[in-house]
TIGU-645264 format. One record per residue (C-alpha): residue number from 1; x, y, z. Coordinates in Angstrom, 1 decimal. Each point is the difference from the previous one (the first is absolute). Layout:
! residues N
[pt NUM; [X; Y; Z]]
...
END
This chain:
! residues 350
[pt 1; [15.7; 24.6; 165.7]]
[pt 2; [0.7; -2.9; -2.2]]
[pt 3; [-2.9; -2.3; 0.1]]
[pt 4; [-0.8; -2.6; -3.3]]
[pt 5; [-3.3; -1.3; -0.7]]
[pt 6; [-0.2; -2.9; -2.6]]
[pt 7; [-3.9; -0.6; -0.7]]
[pt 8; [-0.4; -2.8; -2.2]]
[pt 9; [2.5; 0.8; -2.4]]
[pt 10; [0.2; -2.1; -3.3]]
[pt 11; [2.4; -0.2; -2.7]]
[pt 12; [-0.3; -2.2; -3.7]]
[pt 13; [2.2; 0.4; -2.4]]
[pt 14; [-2.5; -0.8; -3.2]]
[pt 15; [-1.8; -3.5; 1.0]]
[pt 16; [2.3; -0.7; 2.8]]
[pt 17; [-0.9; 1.6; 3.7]]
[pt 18; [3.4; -0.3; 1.7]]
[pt 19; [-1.9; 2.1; 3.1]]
[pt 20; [-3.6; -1.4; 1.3]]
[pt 21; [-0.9; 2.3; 2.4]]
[pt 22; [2.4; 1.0; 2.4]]
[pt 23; [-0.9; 1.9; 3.5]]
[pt 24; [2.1; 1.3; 2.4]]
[pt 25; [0.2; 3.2; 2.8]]
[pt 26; [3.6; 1.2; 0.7]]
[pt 27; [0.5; 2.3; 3.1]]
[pt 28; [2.0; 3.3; 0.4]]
[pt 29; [3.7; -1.1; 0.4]]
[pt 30; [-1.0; -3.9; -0.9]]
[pt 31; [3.0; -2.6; -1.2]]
[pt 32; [-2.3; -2.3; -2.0]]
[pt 33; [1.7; -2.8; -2.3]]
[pt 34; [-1.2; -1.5; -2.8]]
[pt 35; [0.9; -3.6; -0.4]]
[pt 36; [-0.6; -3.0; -2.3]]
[pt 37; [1.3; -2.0; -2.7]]
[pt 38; [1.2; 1.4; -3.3]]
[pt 39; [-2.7; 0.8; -2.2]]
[pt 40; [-2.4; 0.5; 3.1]]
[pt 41; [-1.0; 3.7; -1.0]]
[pt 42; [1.8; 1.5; 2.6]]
[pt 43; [2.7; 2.4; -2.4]]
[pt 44; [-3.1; 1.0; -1.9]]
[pt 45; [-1.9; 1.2; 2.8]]
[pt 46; [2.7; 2.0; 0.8]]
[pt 47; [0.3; 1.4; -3.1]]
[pt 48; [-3.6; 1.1; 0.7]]
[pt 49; [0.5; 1.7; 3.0]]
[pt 50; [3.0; 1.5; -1.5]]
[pt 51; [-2.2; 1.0; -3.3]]
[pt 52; [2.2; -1.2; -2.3]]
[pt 53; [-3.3; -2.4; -1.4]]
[pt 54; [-3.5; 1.0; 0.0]]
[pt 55; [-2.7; -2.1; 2.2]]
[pt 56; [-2.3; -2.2; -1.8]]
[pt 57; [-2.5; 0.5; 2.8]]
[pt 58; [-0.4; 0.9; 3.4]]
[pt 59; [1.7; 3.0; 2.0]]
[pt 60; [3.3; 1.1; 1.2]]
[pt 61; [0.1; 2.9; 2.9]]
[pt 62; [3.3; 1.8; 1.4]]
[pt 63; [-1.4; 1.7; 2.8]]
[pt 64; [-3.7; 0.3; -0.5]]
[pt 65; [0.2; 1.1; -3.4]]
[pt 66; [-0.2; -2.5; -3.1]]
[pt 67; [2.9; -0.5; -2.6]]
[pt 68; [-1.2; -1.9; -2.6]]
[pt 69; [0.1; 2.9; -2.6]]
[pt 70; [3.1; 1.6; 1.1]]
[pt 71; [3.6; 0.3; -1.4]]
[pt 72; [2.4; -1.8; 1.6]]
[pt 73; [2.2; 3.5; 1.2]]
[pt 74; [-3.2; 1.5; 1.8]]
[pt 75; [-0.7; -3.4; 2.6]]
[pt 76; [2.8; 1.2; 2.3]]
[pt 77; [1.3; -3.3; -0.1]]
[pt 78; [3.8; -1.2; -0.7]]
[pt 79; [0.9; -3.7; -1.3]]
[pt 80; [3.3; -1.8; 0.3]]
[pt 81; [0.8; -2.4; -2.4]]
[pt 82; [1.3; -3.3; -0.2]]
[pt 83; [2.5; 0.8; -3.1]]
[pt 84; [1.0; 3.6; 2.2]]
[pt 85; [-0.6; 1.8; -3.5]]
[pt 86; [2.9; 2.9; 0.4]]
[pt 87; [1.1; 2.1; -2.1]]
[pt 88; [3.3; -1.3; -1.3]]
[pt 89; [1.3; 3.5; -1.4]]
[pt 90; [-1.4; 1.4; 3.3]]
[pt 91; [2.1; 1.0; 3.6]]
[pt 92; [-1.7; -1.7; 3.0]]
[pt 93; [-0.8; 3.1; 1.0]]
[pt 94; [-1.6; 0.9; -3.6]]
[pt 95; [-1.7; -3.3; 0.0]]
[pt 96; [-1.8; 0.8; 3.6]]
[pt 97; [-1.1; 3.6; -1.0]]
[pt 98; [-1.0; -1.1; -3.1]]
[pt 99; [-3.9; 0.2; 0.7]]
[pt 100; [0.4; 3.3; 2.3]]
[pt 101; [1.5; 1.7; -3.3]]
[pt 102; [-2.6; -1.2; -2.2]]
[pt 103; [-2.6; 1.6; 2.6]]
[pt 104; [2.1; 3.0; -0.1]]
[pt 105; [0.6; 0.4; 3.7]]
[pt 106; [2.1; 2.3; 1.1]]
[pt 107; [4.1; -0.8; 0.0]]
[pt 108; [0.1; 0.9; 3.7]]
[pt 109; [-2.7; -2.6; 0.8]]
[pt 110; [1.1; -2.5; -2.1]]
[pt 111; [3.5; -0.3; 1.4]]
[pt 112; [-1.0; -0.2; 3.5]]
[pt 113; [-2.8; -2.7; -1.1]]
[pt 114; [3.6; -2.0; -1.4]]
[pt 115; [2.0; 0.6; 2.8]]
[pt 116; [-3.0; -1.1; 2.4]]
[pt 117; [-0.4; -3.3; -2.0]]
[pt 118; [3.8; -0.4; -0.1]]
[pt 119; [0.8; 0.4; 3.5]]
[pt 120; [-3.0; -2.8; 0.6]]
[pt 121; [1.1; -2.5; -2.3]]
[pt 122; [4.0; 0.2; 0.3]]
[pt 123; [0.4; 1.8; -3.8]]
[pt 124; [2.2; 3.0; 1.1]]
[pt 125; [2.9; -1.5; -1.4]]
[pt 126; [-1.4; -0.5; -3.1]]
[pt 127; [-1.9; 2.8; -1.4]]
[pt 128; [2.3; 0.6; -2.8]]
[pt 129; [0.7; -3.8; -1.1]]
[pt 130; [-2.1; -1.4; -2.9]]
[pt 131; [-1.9; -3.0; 0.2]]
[pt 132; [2.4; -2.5; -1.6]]
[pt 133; [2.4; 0.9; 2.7]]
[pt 134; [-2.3; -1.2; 2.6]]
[pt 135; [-0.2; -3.3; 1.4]]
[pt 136; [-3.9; -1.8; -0.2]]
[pt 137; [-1.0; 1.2; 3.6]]
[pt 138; [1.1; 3.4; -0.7]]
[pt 139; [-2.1; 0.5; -3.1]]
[pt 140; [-3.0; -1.5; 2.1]]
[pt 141; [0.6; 2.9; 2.4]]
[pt 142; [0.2; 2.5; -2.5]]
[pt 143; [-3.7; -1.1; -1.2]]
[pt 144; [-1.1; 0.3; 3.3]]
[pt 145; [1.5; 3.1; 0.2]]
[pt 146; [-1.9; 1.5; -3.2]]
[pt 147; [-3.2; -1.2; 1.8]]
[pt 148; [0.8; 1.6; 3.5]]
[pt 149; [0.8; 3.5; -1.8]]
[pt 150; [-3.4; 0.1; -1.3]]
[pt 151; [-1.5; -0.1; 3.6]]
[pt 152; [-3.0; -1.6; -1.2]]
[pt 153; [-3.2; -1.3; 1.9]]
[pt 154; [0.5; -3.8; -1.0]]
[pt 155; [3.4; -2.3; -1.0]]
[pt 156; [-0.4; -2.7; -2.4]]
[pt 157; [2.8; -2.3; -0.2]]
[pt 158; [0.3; -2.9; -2.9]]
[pt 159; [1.9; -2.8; 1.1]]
[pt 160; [2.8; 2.6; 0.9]]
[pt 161; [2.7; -3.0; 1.4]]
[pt 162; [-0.6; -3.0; -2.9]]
[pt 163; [3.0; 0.9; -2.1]]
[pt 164; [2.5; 0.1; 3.3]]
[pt 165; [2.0; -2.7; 1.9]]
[pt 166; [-1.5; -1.6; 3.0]]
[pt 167; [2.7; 2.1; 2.1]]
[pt 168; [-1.0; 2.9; -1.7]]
[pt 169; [-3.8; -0.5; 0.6]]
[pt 170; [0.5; -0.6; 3.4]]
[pt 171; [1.6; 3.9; 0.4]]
[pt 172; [-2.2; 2.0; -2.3]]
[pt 173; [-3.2; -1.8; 1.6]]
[pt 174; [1.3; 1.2; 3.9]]
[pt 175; [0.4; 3.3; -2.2]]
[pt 176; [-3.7; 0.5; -1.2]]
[pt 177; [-0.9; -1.2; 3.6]]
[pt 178; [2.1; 2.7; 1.3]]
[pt 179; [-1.7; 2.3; -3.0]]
[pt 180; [-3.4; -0.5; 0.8]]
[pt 181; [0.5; 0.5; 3.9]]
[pt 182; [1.7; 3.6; -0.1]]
[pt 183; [-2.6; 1.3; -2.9]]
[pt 184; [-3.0; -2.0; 0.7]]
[pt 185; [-1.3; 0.3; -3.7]]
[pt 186; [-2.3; -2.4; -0.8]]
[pt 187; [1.3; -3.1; -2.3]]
[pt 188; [-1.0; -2.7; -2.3]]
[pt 189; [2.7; -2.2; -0.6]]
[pt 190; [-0.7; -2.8; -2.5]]
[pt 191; [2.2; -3.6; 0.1]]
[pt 192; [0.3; -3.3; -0.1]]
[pt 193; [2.1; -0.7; 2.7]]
[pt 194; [-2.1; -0.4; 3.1]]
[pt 195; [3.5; 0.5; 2.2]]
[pt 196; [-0.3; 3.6; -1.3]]
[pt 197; [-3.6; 0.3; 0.6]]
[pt 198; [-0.1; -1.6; 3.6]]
[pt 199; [2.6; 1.7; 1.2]]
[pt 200; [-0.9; 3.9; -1.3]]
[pt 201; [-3.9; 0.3; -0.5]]
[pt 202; [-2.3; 0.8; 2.7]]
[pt 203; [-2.6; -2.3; -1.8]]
[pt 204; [0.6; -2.4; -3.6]]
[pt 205; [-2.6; -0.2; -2.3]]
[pt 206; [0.2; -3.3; -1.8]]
[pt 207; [-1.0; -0.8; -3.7]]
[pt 208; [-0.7; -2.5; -2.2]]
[pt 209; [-1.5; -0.1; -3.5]]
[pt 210; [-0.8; 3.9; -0.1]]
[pt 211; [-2.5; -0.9; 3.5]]
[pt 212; [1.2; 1.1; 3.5]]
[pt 213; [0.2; -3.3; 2.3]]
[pt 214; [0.8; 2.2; 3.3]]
[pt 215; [0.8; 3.1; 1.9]]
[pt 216; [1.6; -0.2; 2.9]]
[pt 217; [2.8; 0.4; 2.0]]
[pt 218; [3.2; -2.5; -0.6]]
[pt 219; [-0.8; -1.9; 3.2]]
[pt 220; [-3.3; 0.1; -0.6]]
[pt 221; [0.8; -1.6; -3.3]]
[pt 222; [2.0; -2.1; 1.5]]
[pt 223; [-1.8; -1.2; 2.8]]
[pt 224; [-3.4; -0.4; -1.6]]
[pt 225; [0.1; -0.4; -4.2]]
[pt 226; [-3.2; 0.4; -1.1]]
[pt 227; [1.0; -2.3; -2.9]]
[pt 228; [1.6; -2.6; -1.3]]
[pt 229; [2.1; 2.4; -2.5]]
[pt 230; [0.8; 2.5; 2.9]]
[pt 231; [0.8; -3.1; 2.4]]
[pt 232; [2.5; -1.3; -3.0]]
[pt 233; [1.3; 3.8; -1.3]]
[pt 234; [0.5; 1.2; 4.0]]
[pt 235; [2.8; -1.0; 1.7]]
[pt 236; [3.3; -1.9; -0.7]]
[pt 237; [0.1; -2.7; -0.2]]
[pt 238; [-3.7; 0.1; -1.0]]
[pt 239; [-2.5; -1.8; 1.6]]
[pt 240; [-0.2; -4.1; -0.6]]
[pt 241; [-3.6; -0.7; -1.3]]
[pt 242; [-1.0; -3.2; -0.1]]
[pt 243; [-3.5; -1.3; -1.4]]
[pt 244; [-2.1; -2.9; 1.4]]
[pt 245; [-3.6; -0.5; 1.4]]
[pt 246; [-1.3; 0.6; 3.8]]
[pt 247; [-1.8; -3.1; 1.2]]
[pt 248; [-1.3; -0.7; 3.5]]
[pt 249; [3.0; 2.1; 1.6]]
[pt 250; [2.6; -1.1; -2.0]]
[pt 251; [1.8; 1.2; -3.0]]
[pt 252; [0.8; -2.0; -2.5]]
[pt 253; [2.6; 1.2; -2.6]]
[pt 254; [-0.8; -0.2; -4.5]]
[pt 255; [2.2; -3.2; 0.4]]
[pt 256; [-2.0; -1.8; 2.6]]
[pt 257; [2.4; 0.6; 3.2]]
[pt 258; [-1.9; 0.5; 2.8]]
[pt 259; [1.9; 3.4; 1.7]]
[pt 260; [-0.2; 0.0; 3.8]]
[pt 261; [-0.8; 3.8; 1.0]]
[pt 262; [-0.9; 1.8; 3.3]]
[pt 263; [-3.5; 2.1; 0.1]]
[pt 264; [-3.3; -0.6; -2.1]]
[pt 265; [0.0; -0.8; -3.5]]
[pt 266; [-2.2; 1.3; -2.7]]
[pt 267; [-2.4; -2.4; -1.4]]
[pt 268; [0.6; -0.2; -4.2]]
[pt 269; [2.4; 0.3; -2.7]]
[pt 270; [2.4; 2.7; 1.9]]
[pt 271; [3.4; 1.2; -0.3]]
[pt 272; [2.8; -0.1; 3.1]]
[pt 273; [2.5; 2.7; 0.5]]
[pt 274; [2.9; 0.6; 2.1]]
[pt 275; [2.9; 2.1; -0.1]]
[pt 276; [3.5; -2.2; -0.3]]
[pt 277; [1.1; 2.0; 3.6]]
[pt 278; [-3.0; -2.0; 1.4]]
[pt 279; [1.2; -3.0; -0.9]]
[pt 280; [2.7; -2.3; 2.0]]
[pt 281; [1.2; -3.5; 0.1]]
[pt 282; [-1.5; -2.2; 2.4]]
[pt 283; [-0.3; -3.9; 0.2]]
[pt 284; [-3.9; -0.3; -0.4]]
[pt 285; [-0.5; 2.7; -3.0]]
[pt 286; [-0.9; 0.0; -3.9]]
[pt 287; [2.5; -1.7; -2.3]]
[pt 288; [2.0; 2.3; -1.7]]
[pt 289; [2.3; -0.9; -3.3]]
[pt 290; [3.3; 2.0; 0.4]]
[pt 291; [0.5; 1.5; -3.5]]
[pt 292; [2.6; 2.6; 0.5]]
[pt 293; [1.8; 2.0; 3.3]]
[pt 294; [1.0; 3.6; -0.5]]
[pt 295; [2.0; 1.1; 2.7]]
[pt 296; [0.0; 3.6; 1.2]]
[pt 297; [2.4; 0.3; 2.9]]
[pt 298; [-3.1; 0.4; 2.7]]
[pt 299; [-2.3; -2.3; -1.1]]
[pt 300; [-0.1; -2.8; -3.1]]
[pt 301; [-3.3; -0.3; -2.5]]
[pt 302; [-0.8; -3.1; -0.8]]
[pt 303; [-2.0; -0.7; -3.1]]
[pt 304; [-1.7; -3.0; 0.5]]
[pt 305; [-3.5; -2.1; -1.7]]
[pt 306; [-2.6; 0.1; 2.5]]
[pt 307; [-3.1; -2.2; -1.1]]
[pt 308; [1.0; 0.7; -3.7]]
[pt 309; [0.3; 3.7; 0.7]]
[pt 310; [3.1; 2.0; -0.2]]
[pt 311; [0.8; 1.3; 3.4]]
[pt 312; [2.9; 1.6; 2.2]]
[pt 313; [1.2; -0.3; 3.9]]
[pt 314; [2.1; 2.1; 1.7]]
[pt 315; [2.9; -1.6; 2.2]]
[pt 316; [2.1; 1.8; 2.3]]
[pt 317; [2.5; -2.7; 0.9]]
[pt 318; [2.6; -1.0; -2.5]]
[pt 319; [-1.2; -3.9; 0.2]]
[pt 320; [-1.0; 0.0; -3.6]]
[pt 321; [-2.1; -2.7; -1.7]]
[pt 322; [1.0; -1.5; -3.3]]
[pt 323; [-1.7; 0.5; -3.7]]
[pt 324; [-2.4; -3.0; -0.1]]
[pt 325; [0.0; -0.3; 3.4]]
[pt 326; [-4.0; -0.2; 2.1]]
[pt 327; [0.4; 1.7; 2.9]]
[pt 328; [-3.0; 1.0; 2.4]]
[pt 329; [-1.4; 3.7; 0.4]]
[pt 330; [-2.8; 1.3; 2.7]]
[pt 331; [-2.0; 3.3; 0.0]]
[pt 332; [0.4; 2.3; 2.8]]
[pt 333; [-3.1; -0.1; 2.3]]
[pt 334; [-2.8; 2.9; -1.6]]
[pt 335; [1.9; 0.8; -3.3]]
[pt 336; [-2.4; -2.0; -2.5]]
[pt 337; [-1.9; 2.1; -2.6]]
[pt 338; [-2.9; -1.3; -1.7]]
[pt 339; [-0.9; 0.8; -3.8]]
[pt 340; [-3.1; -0.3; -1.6]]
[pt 341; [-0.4; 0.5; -3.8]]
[pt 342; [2.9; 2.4; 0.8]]
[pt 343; [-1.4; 2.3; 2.4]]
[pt 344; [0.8; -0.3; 3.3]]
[pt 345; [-2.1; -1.7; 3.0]]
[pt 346; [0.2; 2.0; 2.6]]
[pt 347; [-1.4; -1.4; 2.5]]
[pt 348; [0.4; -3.6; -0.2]]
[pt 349; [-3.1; -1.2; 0.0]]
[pt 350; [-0.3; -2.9; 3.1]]
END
């Protein structure tokens, strides 16, 4: 079993509570990533789980039993860092059996524990190298490696891809997919980049300020932000947000454009959200200032002023419009969201 119970768990650091009461239930076997913007809380609640800080309040259970007062060594739970923190003097293989010698396991078991985690992640060929005569990827698979050779109920990972090359990323993220499928252990896997979080956890968790904003899955997230900061943070490009007021039907942007949309309208000083895939050119839609067009080979961004707000289109022809240029954008039929006070409306009320 590998279930995680976070029950309001606080942290301060003197005056300052970096951690205001944070709640969550993680299944046996669970991929659950924590996202959000630097400073957000995320690492440090990690750090909690991992016990490497102390909760100010609340509780923290691995599998029914609470770990507040326990030593880090005794939560049967293995973290991989973001700076891979081997041991320079150390073999690969050292470096990976590392913990099982400190617990004093037998030599028998602890080789086949490095073999097994060898043979999973591709090391064979370099047990006996030390770490500066691996490449960046390598050493990330070496970390995992320690962590896999501990066997423990729960993974905690700690922005494990930041200091790697987009290619790079790319690899060792289909490598922890492949990880988690063929052991099943549960994970918490904390980051910033949302690519990595969509595209390995079963459900995000997304934070802001030391506060969860929501748990869900990514296309939940996606689909249905329960927030103004999860509607910008989720998705890329994030979604365009522009204020205005609801009157009589219509909506009428901060700047006094009157923005023709399909569906009702909330009444009131409301926000509008669509995602730049939902947008298109079309002869009768919203004036849109071309700023800047970044071409990707598939499809082109285009940053643009929408009714004084900073927004983005997506264009898959290669007819691009020209800085300082006002071309015209519609909405896709149902793919409005409304915005209240920064929660979300849901449903729209007639």
């Amino acid at each position: 079993m590998g279930t995680l119970v976070l029950d309001n768990v606080q942290k301060r650091f003197g005056e300052i509570e970096v951690l205001h009461g944070v709640s969550l239930d993680v299944k046996d076997g669970e991929f659950i990533a924590l996202v959000g913007p630097s400073g957000c809380g995320k690492s440090t609640l990690l750090r909690l789980i991992a016990g490497l800080d102390s909760v100010s309040g609340g509780r923290i259970e691995v599998d029914g039993k609470v770990m507040n007062e326990v030593a880090p060594k005794d939560r049967d739970v293995a973290m991989v860092f973001q700076s891979y923190a081997l041991y320079p003097h150390m073999t690969v293989r050292d470096n990976m059996a590392f913990s099982l010698q400190m617990a004093r396991a037998p030599k028998a078991e602890i080789e086949k524990s490095v073999r097994l985690a060898a043979d999973i992640l591709g090391l064979e060929p370099y047990l006996d190298r030390k770490p500066r005569e691996l490449s960046g990827g390598q050493m990330q698979r070496v970390a995992m490696g320690r962590a896999i050779v501990r066997n423990p109920e729960i993974f905690l990972f700690d922005e494990p891809l930041s200091n790697l090359d987009a290619k790079l990323r790319g690899k060792v993220r289909k490598e922890i997919q492949a990880l988690h499928r063929r052991l099943g252990t549960t994970t918490i896997y904390v980051t910033h980049d949302q690519v990595e979080a969509m595209t390995l956890a079963n459900r995000l968790v997304v934070m802001n300020g030391g506060h969860v904003e929501q748990i869900g899955t990514p296309l939940e997230l996606f689909d249905k932000p329960a927030t103004e900061f999860v509607a910008g943070f989720i998705g890329a490009p994030p979604m365009n947000l522009i204020r205005g007021t609801g009157r009589g039907g219509r909506f009428v942007s901060e700047d006094g454009t009157d923005l023709a949309v399909e569906g009702p309208v909330p009444e009131g000083a409301i926000t509008l959200g669509v995602r730049p895939g939902h947008l298109r050119r079309a002869d009768d839609g919203w004036p849109a200032t071309v700023e800047v067009c970044e071409t990707m080979g598939h499809e082109t961004h285009v940053s643009c002023d929408i009714c004084g707000c900073n927004s983005i289109f997506l264009m898959e022809d290669r007819d691009f419009p020209r800085p300082g240029e006002t071309v015209k954008v519609r909405p896709a039929a149902s793919s409005l969201h409304w915005f209240r006070d920064g929660q979300r409306l849901e449903p729209v009320p007639a």
